[in-house]
N, C-alpha and C positions, 0 to 999 in steps of 0.2 A: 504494500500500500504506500502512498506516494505521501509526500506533506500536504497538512491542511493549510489551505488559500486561506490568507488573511488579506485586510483591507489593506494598503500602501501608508505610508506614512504622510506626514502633511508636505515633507519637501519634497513631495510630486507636485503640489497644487502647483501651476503655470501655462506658460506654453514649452511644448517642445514641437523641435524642425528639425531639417535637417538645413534649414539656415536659406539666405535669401534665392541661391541659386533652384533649390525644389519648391514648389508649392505649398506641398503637403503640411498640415501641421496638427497639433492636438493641444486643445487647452482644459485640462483640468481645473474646474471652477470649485471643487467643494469635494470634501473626503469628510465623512464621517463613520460610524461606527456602522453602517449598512448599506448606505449608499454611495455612489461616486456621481456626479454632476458633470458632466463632463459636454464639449463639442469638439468635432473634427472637421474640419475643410481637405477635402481633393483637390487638387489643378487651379484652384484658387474658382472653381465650378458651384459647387456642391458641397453646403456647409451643414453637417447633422448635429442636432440636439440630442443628446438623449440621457438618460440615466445607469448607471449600471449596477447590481449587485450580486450578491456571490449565491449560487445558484450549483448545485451538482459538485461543489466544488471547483469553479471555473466562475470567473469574474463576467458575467454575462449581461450585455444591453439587455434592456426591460422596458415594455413601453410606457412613455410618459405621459403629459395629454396629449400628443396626438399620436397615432401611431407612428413608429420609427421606419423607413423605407430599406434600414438599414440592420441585418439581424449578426450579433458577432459579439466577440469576447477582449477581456483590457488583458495582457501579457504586462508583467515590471517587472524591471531588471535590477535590482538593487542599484538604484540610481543613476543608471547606467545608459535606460531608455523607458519607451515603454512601444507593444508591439498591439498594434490594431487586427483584429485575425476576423474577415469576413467568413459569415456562415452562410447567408443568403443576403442578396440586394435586389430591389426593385429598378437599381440604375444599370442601364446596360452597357457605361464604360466601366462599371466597379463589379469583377467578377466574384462568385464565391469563392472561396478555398483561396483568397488573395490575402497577404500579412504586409500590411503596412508600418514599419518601423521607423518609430523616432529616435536616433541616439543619444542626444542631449540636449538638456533645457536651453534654450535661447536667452530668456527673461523671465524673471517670477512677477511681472508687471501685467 
């Protein structure tokens, strides 16, 4: 049996990129003892809301008000990164089974 999924620490809350040259980014707005608050932006496209908590063991989107177009899991790397892992999407450039990784925080602003 593997380790239990805990919630990430609070020096996650920010954004992380992989910086101006990618688009891509993730900004954790809020960690608490259940929930994570979180948005992601694609290609600077397609910006998602949504909520996530830990589920199966696995940090998993949840729908918020409205439902999420986007169904998938948060991955943290002990401060390292954090990896976006699509399960299913309703947008047809964001495939499933696609992990989007962020390596390092940009700004805690």
């Amino acid at each position: 049996m593997g380790e239990t999924i805990k919630m990430p620490e609070q020096s996650y809350i920010g954004k992380w990129s992989y910086g101006d040259a990618n688009p891509d980014e993730i900004y954790i707005a809020e960690i608490n003892e259940d929930t994570i608050k979180f948005y992601f932006s694609l290609y600077k496209i397609t910006t998602v809301y949504a909520t996530a908590k830990i589920e199966n063991n696995e940090i998993k989107f949840t729908e918020d008000d409205v439902e999420c177009p986007i169904k998938g899991r948060l991955a943290f790397h002990e401060n390292r990164g954090i990896s976006v892992i699509i399960d299913e999407s309703e947008f047809e450039y964001i495939e499933a089974d696609t992990i989007y990784d962020f390596p390092f925080k940009e700004s805690s602003s």
